[in-house]
Structures are given as C-alpha cells and as structure tokens.
C-alpha positions as CSV (number, residue, x, y, z in Angstrom):
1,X,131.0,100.8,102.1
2,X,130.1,103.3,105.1
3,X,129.1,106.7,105.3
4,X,131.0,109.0,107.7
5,X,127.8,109.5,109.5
6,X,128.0,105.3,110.9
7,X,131.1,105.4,111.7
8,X,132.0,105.4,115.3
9,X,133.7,108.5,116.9
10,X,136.1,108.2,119.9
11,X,136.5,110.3,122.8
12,X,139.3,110.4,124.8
13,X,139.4,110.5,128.6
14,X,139.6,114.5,128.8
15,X,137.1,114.9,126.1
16,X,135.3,113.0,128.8
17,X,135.5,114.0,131.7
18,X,135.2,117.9,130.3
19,X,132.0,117.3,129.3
20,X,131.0,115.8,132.3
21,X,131.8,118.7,134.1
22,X,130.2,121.4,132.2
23,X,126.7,119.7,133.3
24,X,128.1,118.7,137.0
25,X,129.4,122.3,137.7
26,X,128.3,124.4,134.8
27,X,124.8,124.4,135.8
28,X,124.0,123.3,132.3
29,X,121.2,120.6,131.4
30,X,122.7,116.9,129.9
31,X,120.6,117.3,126.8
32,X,122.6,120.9,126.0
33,X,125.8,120.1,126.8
34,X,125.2,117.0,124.8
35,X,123.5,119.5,121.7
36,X,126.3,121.7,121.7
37,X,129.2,118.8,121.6
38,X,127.6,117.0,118.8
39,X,127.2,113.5,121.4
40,X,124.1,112.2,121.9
41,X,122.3,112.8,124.9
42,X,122.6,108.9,126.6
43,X,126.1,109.0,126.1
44,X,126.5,112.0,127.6
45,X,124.1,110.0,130.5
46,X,126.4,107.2,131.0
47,X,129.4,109.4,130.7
48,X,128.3,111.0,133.6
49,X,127.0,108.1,135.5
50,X,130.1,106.6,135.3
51,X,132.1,109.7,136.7
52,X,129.7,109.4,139.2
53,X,130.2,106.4,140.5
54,X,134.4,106.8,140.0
55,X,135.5,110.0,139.8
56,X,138.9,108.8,139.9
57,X,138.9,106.2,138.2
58,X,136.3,106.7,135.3
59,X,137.2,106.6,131.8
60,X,140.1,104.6,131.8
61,X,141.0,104.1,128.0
62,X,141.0,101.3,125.8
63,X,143.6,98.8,127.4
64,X,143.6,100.4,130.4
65,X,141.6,98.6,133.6
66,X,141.2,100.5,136.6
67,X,143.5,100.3,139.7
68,X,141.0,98.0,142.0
69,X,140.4,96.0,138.9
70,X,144.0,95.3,137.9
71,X,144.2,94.4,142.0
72,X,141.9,91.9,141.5
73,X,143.4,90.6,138.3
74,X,146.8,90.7,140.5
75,X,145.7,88.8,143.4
76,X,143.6,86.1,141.0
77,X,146.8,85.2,139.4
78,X,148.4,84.9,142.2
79,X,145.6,82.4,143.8
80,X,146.0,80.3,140.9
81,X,149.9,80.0,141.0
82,X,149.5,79.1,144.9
83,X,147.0,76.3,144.3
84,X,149.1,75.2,141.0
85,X,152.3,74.8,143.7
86,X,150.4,73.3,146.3
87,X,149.3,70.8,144.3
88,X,152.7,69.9,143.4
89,X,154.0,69.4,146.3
90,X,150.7,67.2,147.6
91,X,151.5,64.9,144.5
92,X,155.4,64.8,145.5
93,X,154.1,64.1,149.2
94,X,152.0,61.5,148.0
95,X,155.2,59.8,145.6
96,X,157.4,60.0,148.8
97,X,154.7,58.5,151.3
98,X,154.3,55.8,148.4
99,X,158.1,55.0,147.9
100,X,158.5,54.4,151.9
C-alpha cells in the first residue's frame, strides 16, 4: 500500500503554463514560485524549459502530440502507404513482363 505522499500528482496544461508565467513575468525566482505551489523546484525548471522552447505548443496533455509532431506522424504514414503501392504495382509489372 502507498502513502498519499508517493503518489503522483497531475497538473494540467493551465496549472502549467500559470506557473510558468508567474516566474517569466512575475519577477519571481523558480525556487518561490515552486515553494509557494507545493511543486518541486526541477519541475518547475523543466516546466519552464519546455515553455521556452514552445510556447505554443508546450504542455500538450496526455494523448495529445503536438501539431509539428502529428505532421510528422501524418506524412510517415503516408510514406509508408506510397512505398506499400509501389511495390505492388512493381510485382504486377514484373507478373505481366513474365506472362508476355
């Protein structure tokens, strides 16, 4: 059995991106915005690293991939559908080429 103090919390995007912005624009250190939130102070860190590096796109949500990746994701399927179909019809050019 666990104690409520090992479970793990979640915190939504808002949650998120709130506290990111009362050390960007409040003026106020990582390690007291962090103190005052209850979230320990390297959370708070990547938190903010990561809203640094995306501020659109930063704290997507479980389930959720960003725009860029889902893209990517996008275009890989499609790659491997085109390769799929072209080798079909090299095998059905071969059968033909064969039947002459």
């Amino acid at each position: 059995m666990q104690d409520s103090s090992s479970c793990r919390r979640k915190f939504d995007q808002e949650f998120k991106q709130e506290a990111v912005k009362l050390v960007v624009e409040g003026k106020r250190t990582v390690a007291d915005v962090a103190r005052s939130l209850g979230v320990h102070e390297n959370l708070l860190h990547k938190w903010k690293r990561q809203y640094e590096e995306d501020p659109q796109g930063s704290f997507p949500g479980k389930g959720r991939i960003k725009p860029q990746d889902e893209e990517l994701k996008r275009l890989q399927r499609e790659n491997a559908n085109l390769r799929e179909e072209r080798e079909i019809l090299k095998n059905r050019l071969r059968g033909d080429c064969l039947s002459l």
